[in-house]
Backbone as ProteinMPNN parsed JSONL, in Angstrom:
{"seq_chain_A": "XXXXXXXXXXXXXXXXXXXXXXXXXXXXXXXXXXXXXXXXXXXXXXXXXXXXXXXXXXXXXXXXXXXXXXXXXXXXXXXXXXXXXXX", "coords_chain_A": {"N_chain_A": [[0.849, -1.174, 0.0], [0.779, 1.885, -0.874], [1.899, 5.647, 0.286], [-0.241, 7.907, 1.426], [-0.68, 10.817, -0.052], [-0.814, 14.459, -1.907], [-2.532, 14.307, -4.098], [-3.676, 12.398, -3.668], [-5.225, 13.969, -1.629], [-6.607, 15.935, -3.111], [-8.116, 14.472, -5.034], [-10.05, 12.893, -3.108], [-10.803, 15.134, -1.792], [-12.678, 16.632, -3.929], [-15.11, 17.602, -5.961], [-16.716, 15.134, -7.825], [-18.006, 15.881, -10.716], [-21.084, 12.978, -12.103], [-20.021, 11.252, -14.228], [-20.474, 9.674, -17.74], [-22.673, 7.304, -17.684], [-22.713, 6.65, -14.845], [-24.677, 7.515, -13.032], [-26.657, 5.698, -13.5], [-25.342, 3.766, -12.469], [-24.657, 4.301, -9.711], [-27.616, 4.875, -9.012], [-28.771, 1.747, -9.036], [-27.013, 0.765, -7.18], [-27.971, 2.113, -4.761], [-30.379, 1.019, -4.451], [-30.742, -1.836, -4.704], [-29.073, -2.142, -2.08], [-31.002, -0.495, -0.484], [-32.901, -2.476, -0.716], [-32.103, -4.481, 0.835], [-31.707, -3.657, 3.274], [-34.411, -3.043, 4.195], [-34.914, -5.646, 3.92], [-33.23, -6.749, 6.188], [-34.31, -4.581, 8.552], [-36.949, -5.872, 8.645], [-36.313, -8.03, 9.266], [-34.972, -8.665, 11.881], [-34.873, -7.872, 15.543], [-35.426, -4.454, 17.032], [-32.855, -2.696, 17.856], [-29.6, -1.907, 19.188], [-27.401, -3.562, 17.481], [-28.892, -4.035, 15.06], [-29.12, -0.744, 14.399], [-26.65, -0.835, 13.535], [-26.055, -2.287, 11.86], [-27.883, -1.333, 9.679], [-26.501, 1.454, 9.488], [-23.93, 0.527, 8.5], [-24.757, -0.682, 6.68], [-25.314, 1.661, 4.674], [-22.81, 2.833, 4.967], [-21.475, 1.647, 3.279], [-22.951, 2.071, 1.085], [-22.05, 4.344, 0.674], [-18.839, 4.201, 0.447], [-19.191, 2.335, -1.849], [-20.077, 4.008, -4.084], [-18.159, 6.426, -3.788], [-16.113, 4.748, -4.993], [-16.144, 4.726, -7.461], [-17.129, 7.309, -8.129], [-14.574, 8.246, -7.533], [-12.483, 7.231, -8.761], [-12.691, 6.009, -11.462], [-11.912, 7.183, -14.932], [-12.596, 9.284, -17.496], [-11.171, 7.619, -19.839], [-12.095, 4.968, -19.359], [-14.776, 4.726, -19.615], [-15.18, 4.988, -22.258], [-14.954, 7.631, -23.347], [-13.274, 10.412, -24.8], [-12.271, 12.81, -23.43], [-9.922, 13.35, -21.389], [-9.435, 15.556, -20.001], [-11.458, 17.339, -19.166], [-12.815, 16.048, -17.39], [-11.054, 14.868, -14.719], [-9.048, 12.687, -12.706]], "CA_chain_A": [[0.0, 0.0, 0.0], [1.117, 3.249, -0.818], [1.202, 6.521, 1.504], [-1.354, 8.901, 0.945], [-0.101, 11.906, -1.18], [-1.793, 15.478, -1.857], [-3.206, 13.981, -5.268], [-4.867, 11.773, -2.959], [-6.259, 14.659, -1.001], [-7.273, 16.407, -4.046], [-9.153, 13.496, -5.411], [-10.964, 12.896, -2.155], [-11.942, 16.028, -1.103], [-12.942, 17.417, -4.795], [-16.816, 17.31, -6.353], [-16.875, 14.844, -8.988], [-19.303, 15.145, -11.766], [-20.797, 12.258, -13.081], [-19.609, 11.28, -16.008], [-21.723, 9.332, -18.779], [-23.484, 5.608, -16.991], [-22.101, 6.027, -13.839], [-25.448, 8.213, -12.917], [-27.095, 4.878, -13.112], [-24.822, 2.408, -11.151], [-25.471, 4.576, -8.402], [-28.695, 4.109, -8.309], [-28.58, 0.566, -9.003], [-26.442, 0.64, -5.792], [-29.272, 2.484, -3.847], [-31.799, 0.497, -5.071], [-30.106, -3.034, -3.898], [-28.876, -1.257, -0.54], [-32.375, -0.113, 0.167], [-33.773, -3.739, -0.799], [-31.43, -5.138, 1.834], [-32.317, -2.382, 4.207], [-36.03, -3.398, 4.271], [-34.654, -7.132, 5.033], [-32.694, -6.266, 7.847], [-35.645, -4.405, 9.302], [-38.09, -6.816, 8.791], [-35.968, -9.686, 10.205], [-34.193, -8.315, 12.816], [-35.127, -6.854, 16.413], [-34.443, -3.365, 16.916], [-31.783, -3.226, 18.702], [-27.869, -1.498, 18.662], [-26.851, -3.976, 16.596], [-29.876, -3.447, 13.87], [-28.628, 0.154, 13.936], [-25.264, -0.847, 13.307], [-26.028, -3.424, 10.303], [-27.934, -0.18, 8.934], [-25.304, 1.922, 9.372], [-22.928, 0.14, 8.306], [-24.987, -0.649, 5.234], [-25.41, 2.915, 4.276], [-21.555, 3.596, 4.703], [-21.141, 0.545, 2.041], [-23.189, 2.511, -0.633], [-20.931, 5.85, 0.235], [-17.782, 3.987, -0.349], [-19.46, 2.001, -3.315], [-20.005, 5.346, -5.053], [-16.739, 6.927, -3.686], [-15.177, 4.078, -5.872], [-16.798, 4.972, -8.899], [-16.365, 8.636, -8.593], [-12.707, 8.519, -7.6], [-11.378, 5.862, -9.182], [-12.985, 6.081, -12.644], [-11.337, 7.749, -15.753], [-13.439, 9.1, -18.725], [-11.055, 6.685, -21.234], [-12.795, 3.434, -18.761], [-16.37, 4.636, -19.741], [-15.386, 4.544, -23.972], [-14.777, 8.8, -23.741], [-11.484, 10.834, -25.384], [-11.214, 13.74, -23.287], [-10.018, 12.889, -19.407], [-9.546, 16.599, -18.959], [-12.473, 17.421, -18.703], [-12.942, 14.874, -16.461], [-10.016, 15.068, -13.885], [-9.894, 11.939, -11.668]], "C_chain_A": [[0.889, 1.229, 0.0], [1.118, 4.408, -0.491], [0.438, 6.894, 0.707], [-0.481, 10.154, 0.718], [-1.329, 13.152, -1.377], [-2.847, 15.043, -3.022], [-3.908, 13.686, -4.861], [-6.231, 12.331, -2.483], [-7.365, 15.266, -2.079], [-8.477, 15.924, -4.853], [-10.156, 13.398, -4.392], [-11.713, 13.77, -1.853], [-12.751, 17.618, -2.328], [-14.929, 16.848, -4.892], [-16.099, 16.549, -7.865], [-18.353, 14.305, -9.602], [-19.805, 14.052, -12.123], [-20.814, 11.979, -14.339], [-20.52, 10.127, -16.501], [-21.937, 7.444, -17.92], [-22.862, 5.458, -15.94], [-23.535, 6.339, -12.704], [-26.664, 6.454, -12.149], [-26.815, 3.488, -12.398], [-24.435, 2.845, -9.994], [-26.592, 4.575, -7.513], [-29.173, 2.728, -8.273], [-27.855, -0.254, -7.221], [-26.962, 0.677, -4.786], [-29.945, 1.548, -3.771], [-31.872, -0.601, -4.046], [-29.392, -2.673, -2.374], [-30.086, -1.268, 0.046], [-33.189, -1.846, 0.426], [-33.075, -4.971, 0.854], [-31.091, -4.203, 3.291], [-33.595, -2.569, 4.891], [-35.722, -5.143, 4.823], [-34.468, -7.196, 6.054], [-33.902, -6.204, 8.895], [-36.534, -5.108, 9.857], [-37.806, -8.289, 9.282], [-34.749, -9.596, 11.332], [-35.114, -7.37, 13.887], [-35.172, -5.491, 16.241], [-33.882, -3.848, 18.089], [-30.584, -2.164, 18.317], [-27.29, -2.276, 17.78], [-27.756, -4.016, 14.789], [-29.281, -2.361, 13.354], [-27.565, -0.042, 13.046], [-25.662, -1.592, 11.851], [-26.578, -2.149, 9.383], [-27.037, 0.635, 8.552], [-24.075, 1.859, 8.42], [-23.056, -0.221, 6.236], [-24.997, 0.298, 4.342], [-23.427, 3.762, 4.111], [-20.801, 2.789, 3.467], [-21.27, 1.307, 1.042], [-22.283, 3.803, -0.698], [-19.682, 5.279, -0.277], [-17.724, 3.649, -1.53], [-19.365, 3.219, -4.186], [-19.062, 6.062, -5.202], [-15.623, 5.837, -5.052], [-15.1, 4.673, -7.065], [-17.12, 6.045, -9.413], [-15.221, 9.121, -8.738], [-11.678, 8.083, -8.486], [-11.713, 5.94, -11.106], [-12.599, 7.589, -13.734], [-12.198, 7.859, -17.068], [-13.091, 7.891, -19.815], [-11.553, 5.055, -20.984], [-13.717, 3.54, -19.707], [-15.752, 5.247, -21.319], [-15.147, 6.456, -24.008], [-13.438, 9.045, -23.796], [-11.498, 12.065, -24.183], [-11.159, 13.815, -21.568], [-9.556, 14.466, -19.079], [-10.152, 17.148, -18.798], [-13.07, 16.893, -17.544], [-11.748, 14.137, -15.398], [-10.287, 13.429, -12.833], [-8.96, 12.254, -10.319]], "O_chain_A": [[1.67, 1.453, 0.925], [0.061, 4.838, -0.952], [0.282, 6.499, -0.449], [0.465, 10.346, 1.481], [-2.509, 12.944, -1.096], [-4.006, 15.431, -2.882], [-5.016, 14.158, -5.118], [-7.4, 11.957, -2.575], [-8.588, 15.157, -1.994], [-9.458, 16.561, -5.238], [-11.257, 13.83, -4.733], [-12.919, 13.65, -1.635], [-13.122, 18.76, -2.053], [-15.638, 16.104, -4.215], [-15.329, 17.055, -8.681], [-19.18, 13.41, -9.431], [-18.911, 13.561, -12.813], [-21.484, 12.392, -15.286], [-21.304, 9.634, -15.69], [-20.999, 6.655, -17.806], [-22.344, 4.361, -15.735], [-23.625, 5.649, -11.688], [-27.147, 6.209, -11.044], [-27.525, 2.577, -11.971], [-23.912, 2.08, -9.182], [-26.769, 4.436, -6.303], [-30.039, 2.493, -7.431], [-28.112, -1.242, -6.534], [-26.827, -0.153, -3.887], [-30.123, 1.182, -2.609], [-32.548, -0.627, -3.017], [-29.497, -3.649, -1.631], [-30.297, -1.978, 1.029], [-33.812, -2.248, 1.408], [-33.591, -5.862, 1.528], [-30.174, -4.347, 4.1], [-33.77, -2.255, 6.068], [-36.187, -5.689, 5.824], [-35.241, -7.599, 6.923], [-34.359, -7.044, 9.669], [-36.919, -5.137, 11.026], [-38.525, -9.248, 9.56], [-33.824, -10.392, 11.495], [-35.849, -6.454, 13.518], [-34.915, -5.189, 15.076], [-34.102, -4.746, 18.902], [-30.614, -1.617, 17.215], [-26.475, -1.655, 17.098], [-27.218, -4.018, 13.681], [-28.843, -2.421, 12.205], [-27.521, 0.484, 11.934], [-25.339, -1.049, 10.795], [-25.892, -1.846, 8.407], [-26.687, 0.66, 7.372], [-23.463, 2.739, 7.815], [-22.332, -0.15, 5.243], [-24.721, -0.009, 3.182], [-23.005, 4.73, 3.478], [-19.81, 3.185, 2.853], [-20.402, 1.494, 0.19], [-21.842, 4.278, -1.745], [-19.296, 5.705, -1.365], [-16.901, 4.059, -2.348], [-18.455, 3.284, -5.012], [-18.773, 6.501, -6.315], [-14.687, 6.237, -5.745], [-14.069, 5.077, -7.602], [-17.386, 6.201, -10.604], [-14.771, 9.959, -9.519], [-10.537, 8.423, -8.799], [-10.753, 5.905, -11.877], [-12.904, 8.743, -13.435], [-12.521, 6.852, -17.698], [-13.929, 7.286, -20.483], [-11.517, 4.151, -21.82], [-13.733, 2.725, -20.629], [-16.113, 6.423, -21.366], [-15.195, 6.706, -25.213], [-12.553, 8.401, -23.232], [-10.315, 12.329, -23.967], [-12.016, 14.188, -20.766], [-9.294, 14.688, -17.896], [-9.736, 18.006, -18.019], [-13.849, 17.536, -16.841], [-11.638, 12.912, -15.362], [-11.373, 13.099, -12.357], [-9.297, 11.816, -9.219]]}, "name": "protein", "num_of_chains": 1, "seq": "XXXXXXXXXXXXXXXXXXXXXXXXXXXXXXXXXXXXXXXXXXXXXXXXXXXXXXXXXXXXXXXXXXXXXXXXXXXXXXXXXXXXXXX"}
């Protein structure tokens, strides 16, 4: 693993647009999150540990999406111009 670097910071703590079909494997992400959200619920106590499985599920779909804003390069998704599109 490699330290963390200002690029790093820059990437992390910028706004990224999304760029072309990523719009919808976020909500695809939601969607299936939420569906396993409503399981939980409905087959689990409440309880501190309910919270926590929520929780915990909801910090899943932020990193899921963090992937797929940070990490993704317009020339992945079939486009020419990555400066427009900074990752």
């Amino acid at each position: 693993m490699r330290p963390i670097d200002k690029s790093d910071l820059f990437n992390w703590f910028s706004y990224h647009a999304p760029m072309p079909g990523q719009n919808q494997r976020y909500e695809l992400i939601r969607t299936e999150a939420r569906r396993l959200a409503e399981i939980i619920l409905e087959n689990s106590p409440p309880s501190p540990e309910q919270t926590v499985a929520i929780r915990r599920l909801r910090e899943a779909i932020m990193y899921a999406n963090a992937a797929i804003a940070c990490n993704e390069k317009l020339e992945r998704l079939g486009g020419e111009d990555q400066e427009a599109y900074p990752a």
